[in-house]
N, C-alpha and C positions, 0 to 999 in steps of 0.2 A: 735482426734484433728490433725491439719497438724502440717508437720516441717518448722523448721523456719532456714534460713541458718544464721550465725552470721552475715555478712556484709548487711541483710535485716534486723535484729533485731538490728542493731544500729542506721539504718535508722528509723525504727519504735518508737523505742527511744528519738531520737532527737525529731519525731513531737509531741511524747506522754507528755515529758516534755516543750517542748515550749510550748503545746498550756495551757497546766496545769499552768506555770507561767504567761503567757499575761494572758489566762484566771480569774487566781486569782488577779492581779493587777490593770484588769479593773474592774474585782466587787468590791474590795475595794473603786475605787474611786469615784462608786456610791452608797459605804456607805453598800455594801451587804458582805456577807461571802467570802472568797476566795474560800472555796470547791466549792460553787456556778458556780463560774466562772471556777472554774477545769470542772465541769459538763458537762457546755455550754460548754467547747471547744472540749470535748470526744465526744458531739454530732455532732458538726460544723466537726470536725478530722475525725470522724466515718462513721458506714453504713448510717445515715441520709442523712451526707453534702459529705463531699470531699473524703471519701471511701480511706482515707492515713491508716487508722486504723484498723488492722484485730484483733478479738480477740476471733480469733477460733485455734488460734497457742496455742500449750499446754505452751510454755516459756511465750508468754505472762499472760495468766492464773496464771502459777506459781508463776510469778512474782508479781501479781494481789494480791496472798493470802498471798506473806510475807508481806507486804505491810496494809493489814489485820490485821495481829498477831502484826506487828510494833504500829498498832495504838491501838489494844485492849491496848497490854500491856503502852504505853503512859497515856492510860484513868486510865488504873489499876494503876498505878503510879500516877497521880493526885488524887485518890480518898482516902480520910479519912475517916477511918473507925470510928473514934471517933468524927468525924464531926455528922454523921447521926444519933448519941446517943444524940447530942448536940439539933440539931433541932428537935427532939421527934416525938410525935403522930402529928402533924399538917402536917409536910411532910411525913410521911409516908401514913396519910390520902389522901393526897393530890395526892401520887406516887401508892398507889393500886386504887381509881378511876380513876386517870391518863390509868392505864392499864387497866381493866378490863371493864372500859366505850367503849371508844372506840373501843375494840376487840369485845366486842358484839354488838355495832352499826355495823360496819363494816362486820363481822358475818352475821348477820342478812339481812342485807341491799344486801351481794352477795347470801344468800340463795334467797332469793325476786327473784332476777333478774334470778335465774333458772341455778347459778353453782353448783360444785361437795362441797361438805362437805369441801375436804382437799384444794380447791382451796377458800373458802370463810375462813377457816382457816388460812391460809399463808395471805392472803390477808388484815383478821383482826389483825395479828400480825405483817403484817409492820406499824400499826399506832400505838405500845405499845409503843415505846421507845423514848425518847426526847433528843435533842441534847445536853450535856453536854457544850463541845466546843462554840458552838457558843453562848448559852443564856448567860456562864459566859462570855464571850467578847462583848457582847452589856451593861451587868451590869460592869465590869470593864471599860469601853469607857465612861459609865454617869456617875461613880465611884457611883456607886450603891450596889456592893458587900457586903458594911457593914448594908445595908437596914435590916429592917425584913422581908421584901418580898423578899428581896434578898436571905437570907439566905434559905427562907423556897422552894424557887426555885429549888435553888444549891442540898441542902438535897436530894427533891422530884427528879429532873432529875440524880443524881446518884444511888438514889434507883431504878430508873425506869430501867437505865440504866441493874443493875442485874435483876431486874422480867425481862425486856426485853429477857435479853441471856437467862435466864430460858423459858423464851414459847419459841424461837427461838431454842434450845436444844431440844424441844416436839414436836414441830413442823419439826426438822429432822426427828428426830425420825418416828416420822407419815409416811414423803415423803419417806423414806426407805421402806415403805411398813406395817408399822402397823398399825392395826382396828384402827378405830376412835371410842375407848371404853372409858371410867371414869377410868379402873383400868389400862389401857396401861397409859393412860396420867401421871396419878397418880404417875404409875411406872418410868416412863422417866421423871416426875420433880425432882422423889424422887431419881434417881441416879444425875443428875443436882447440886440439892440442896446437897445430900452427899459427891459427887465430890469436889462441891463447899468449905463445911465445913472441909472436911477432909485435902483437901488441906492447910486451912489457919491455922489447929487447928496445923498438924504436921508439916509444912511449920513457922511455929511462935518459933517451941519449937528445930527444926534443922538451923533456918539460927543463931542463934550467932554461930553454930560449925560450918556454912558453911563460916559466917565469916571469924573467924578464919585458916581456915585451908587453905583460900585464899588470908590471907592478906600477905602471902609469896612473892605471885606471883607479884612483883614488877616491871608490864612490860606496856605502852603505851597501853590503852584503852582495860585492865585486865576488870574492871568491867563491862563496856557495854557486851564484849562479854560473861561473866559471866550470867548478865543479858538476853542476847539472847539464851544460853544454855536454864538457866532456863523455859524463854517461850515457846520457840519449844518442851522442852520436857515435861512441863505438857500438851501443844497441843496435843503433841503426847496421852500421856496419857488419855486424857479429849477423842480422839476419840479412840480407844482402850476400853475404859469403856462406851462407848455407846452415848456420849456428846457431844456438839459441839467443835471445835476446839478452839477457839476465847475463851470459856470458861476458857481453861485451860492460853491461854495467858493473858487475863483481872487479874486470880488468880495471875499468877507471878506478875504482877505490883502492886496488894494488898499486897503483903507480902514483897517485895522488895522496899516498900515504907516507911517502917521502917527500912531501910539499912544505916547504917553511912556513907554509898560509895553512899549516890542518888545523891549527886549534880554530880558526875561524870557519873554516870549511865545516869541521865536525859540527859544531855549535850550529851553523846555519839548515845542515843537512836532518840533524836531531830534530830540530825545531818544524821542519818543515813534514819530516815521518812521524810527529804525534799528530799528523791531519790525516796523512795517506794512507800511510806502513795500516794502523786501525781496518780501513775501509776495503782492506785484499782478506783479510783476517775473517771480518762481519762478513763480507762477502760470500768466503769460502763458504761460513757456517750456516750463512743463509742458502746455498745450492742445495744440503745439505737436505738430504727425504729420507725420514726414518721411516717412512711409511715403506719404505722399500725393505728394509728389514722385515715385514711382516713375516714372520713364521708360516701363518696359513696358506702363504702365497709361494708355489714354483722356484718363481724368480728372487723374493723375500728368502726364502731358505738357503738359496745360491748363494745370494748376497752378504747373509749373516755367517756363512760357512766359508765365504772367501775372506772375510775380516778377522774372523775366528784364528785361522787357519796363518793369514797373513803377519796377528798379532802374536802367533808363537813361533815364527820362522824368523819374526823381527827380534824378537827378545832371545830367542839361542844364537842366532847368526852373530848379534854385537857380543853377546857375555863371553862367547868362545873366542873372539876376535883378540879380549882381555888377556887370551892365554897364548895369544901367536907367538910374543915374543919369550922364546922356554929361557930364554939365559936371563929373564928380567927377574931379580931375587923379592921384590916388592907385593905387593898386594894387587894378584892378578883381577882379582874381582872385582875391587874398585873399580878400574880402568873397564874393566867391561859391562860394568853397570853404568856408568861415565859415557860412555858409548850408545846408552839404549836409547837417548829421547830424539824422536824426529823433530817433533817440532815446525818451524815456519818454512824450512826447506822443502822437508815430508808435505805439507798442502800444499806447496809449489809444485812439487810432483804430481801429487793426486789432480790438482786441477787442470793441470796441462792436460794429462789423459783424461779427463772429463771434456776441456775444449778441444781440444781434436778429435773426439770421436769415438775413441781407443775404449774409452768407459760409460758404458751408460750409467743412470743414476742411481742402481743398486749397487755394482762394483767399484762407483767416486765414492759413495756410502761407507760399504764396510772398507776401504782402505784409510780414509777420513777416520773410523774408528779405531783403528791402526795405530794414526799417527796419532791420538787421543789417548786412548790407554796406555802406549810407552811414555808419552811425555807426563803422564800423569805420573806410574810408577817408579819412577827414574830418581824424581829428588829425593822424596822418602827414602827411600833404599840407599840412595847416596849418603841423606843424614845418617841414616842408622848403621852403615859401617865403618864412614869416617868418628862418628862420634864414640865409637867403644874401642879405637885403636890410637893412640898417641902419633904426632901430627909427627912426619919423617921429611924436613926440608935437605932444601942440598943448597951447599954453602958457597955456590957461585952466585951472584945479583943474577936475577931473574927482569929487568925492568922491560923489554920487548914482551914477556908476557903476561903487565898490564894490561885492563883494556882500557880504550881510549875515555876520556871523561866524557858523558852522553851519551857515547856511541853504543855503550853496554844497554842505558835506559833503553835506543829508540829499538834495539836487537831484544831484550828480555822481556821490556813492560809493553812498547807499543804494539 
């Protein structure tokens, strides 16, 4: 990667954040996602449009990936583990068709078209994962949260959210250069899933003493940075033991979500991903070559034909997902429209396979457009069937599937 001298990376800076906030303030006001609008303006900023945006500097990149860990560990902080016990087999029904439908549509449909194994593999594993952020803020907006479709949404896209990091952890794996065997995969989920559990089992039974032995420390935004030790170095850890990095940060915001200190934690965490969470967002948008798209071109026509392709294996794979659970008497469609938006996950995926290799910059292109088009059509669709049918709550307290105060902003708007 090039060097970046400081007084051009402040420059770089200023248009990465401006276009990230106009950006997200004009999609708001036409009722879409703010990352949305981060998106477009990484594209409009970027190699596409106005070429103000280079994100071949290594500080930009770096920058890129704490910006990454800021928001895994935000989600891992919004996520209730006793939430997902709460909504049972209907969302978990709902969360492994959610994933495994669509990775074999998607699979299948880029073997068809005559790519590599590992390139129809990354490709079917940017459509596993579902946007947490965004579907809980179109259900908070129609105060739908306490629905039962609501709920069993919430459930399914946080569970999706961990299958997701697990084949994203496999699917490193893979692009480092392992066979595309049963027992490689097998092995790389099962370090994933051990990571995963080991982490929360010993992570559960050491934070009261981690508590404690820090509640000394009696200094101005003690926790947060507490909290950011901890994500960086189970990251660290999570790649060290063979795993994706984001793994191990998602882990910290699980365990540290049982912390007496989260409302200061979340606030410090918030505050500090309206700088970052932005700058992975502009980023992405800016890698982003619509020039690769060109129709006239080979390659241009692969690329527009693998997004095409990809954006209608993503939107049947979730809508069916809505109907896994046959005994659920509710409104199957909601739930599966609830399901459709990738969102900041979906770029997480896309980019990985563009930085490893897996994708060059027509196939990050049309998968990039992928995760644009669902999260675009997702709310809409969601207003428009929750608002023509009467709101159907269930009369148990719902309070674990708040989201946390912030924590929603730095996941939806940042």
């Amino acid at each position: 990667m090039e060097h970046l001298e400081v007084s051009h990376l402040f420059a770089m800076l200023v248009v990465m954040l401006g276009a990230a906030k106009i950006g997200g303030a004009l999609a708001k006001r036409i009722g879409q996602a703010a990352v949305l609008g981060e998106l477009v303006g990484g594209v409009i900023a970027g190699q596409s449009g106005l070429h103000l945006i280079n994100t071949s500097y290594e500080t930009i990149h770096m920058l890129s990936e704490l910006g990454v860990i800021i928001l895994l560990l935000a989600i891992g902080l919004e996520t209730d583990l006793r939430m997902l016990v709460r909504v049972g087999a209907t969302s978990m029904a709902v969360a492994l068709v959610g994933v495994v439908l669509p990775f074999g549509l998607g699979y299948a449909a880029c073997r068809l078209m005559g790519l590599t194994d590992l390139v129809a593999i990354m490709a079917g594993a940017t459509l596993t994962a579902t946007s947490v952020g965004i579907t809980a803020r179109v259900l908070a907006d129609l105060e739908r949260l306490r629905d039962v479709e609501g709920q069993i949404i919430l459930g399914a896209a946080v569970l999706d959210d961990i299958l997701g990091l697990v084949v994203l952890t496999v699917v490193t794996g893979l692009a480092r250069g392992d066979s595309v065997t049963v027992l490689n995969v097998a092995t790389t989920a099962g370090i994933a899933f051990g990571f995963l559990g080991a982490v929360i089992l010993l992570g559960t039974l050491l934070m009261p003493w981690i508590t404690r032995a820090t509640a000394a420390i009696d200094l101005p935004g003690t926790a947060t940075i507490l909290a950011l030790i901890m994500a960086l170095g189970l990251a660290w850890l999570a790649d060290r033991a063979g795993s994706a990095m984001i793994l191990g940060a998602f882990a910290a915001g699980l365990l540290l979500a049982s912390s007496p200190r989260l409302h200061d934690i979340e606030k410090g965490i918030t505050s500090l991903g309206h700088f970052f969470v932005p700058l992975f967002f502009v980023g992405v948008g800016a890698s982003v070559d619509l020039h690769a798209l060109d129709p006239a071109t080979a390659e241009g026509r692969l690329a527009l034909l693998v997004g095409c392709i990809l954006c209608v294996t993503g939107v049947i794979g979730k809508l069916f997902a809505g109907y896994a659970p046959f005994w659920f008497k509710g409104n199957k469609t909601v739930i599966g429209v609830g399901m459709i938006p990738r969102g900041e996950v979906g770029l997480i995926f896309a980019q990985m396979g563009l930085s490893t290799g897996v994708f060059n910059e027509g196939l990050f292109t049309g998968a990039t457009l992928m995760v644009l088009v669902t999260t675009f059509i997702a709310p809409p669709l969601l207003k428009c069937l929750l608002s023509a049918r009467p709101s159907r709550r269930t009369t148990e307290p719902l309070e674990p599937l708040e989201p946390l105060e912030g924590i929603e902003d730095l996941v939806t708007e940042a």
